[in-house]
C-alpha positions in Angstrom: -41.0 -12.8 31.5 -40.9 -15.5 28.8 -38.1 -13.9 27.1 -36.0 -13.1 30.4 -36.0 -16.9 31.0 -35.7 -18.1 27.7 -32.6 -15.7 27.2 -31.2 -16.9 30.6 -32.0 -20.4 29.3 -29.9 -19.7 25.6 -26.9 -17.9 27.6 -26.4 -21.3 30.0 -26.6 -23.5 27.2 -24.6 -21.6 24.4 -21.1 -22.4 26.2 -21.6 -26.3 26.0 -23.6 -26.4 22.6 -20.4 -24.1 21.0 -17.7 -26.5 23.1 -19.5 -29.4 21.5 -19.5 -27.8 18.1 -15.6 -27.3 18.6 -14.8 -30.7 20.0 -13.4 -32.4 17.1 -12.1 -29.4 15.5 -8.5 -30.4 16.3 -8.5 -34.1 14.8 -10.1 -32.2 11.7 -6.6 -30.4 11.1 -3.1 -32.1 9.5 -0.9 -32.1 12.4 3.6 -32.3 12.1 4.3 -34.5 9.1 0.6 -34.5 7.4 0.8 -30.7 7.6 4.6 -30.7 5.9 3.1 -33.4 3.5 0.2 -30.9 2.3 2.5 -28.0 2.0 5.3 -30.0 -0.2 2.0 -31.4 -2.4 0.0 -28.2 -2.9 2.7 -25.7 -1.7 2.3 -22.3 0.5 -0.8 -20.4 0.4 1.3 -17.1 -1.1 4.7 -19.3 -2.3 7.6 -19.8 -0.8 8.8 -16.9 1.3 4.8 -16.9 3.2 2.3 -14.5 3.1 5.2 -11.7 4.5 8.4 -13.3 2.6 11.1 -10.7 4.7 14.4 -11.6 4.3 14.0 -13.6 1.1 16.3 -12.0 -1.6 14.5 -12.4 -5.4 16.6 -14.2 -8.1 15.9 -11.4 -10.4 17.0 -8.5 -8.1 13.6 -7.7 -6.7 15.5 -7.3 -3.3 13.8 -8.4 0.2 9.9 -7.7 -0.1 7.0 -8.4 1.2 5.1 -7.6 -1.6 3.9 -9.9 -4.5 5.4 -8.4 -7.5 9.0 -6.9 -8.4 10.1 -4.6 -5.3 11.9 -2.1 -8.1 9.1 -2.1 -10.2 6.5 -1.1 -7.8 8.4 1.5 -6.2 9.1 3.2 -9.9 5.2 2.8 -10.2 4.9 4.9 -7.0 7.8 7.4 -8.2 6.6 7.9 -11.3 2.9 8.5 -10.3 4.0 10.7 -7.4 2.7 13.9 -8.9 -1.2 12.5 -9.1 -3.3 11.9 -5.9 -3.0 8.0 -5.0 -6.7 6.1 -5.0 -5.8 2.7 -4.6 -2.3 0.4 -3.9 -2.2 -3.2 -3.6 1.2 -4.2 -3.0 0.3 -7.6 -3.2 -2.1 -7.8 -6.3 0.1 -5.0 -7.8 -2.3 -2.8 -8.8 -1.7 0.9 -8.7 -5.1 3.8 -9.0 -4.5 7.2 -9.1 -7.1 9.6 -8.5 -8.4 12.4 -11.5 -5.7 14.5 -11.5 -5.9 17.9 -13.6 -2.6 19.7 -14.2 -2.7 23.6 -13.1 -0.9 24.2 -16.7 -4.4 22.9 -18.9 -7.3 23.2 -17.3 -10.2 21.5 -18.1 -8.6 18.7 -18.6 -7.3 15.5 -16.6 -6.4 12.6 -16.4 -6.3 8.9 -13.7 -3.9 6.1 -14.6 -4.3 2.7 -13.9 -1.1 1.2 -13.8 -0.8 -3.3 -13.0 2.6 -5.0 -12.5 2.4 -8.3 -13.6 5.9 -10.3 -12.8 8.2 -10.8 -9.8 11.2 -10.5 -12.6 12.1 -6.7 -13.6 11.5 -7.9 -17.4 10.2 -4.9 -20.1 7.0 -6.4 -20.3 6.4 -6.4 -16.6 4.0 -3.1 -16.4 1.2 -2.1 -17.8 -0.4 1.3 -17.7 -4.2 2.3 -18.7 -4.5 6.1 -19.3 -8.1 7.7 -18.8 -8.4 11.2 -20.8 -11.5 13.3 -19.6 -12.3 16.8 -21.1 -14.6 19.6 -19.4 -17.6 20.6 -21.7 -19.4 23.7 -22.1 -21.8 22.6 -19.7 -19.0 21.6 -16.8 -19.8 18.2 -17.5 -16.4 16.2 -17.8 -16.3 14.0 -21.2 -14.2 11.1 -22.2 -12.3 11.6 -24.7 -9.6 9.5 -26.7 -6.2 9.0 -25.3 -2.7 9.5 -27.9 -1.8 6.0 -27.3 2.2 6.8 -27.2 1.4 7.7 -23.7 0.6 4.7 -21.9 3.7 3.4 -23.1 6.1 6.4 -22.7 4.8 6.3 -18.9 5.7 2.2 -19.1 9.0 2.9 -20.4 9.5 5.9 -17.7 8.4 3.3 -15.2 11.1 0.2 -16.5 13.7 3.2 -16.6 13.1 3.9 -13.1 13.0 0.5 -12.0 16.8 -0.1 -13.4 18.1 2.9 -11.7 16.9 1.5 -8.8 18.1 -1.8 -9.0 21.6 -0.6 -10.3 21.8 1.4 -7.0 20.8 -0.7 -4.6 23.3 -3.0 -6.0 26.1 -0.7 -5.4 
């Protein structure tokens, strides 16, 4: 019975203790020019087109995105990478995962790539790709083994080639 009335007791009160609370909540936000004050000062939580910057054509050809990093240069990421099972894709941290992905041709062996775009500009250094090698033992353990290291960079410079053909064609 106590807790019938005591919960009765806490479900009257809980309206006017939370519109108490949230009385001055209004006066504690900039309002009109304070607000367009704070943004000049400290600027847009994710720049200047917003947190979905639509419509905003990129100086350096990344097109209209509402992604963080270079439109052409994520989408050559994703072309590029098509072949292997897709983990992870933050559009707007620019990070692509794919999956272990072991090619029909050599069993036994496969591979997961890790691949980060780091600019808004389609510049040569603006990707960079981790390649993880893994090799079946006798016991059907998998193994990590050592990776030729021509091959992160041939996939980078597969990746930048892709990314011009793109821009050249949406250009056109």
């Amino acid at each position: 019975m106590k807790q019938i009335v005591f919960t009765l007791s806490l479900l009257l009160t809980l309206p006017m203790i939370l519109a108490a609370c949230g009385a001055d909540l209004e006066a504690s936000y900039p309002q009109g020019d304070q607000e367009d004050q704070r943004r000049e000062r400290y600027g847009k939580l994710t720049g200047e087109g917003g947190l979905l910057s639509i419509g905003r054509d990129d100086e350096e050809g990344g097109g209209a995105s509402p992604i963080g990093v270079n439109s052409f240069l994520w989408r050559a990421t994703l072309d590029t990478l098509a072949f292997m099972p897709l983990a992870s894709a933050d559009p707007f941290g620019g990070v692509i995962i794919t999956d272990w992905y072991e090619d029909p041709k050599s069993p036994g062996e496969r591979f997961k790539v890790t691949a980060l775009i780091l600019d808004r500009s389609l510049r040569a250094d603006g990707v960079k790709v981790s390649l993880f090698k893994q090799i079946k033992d006798q016991n059907g353990m998998w193994r990590d083994t050592e990776v030729n290291p021509s091959v992160p960079t041939e996939l980078e410079d597969t990746i930048l080639t892709r990314a011009r053909q793109l821009r050249v064609s949406q250009t056109r």
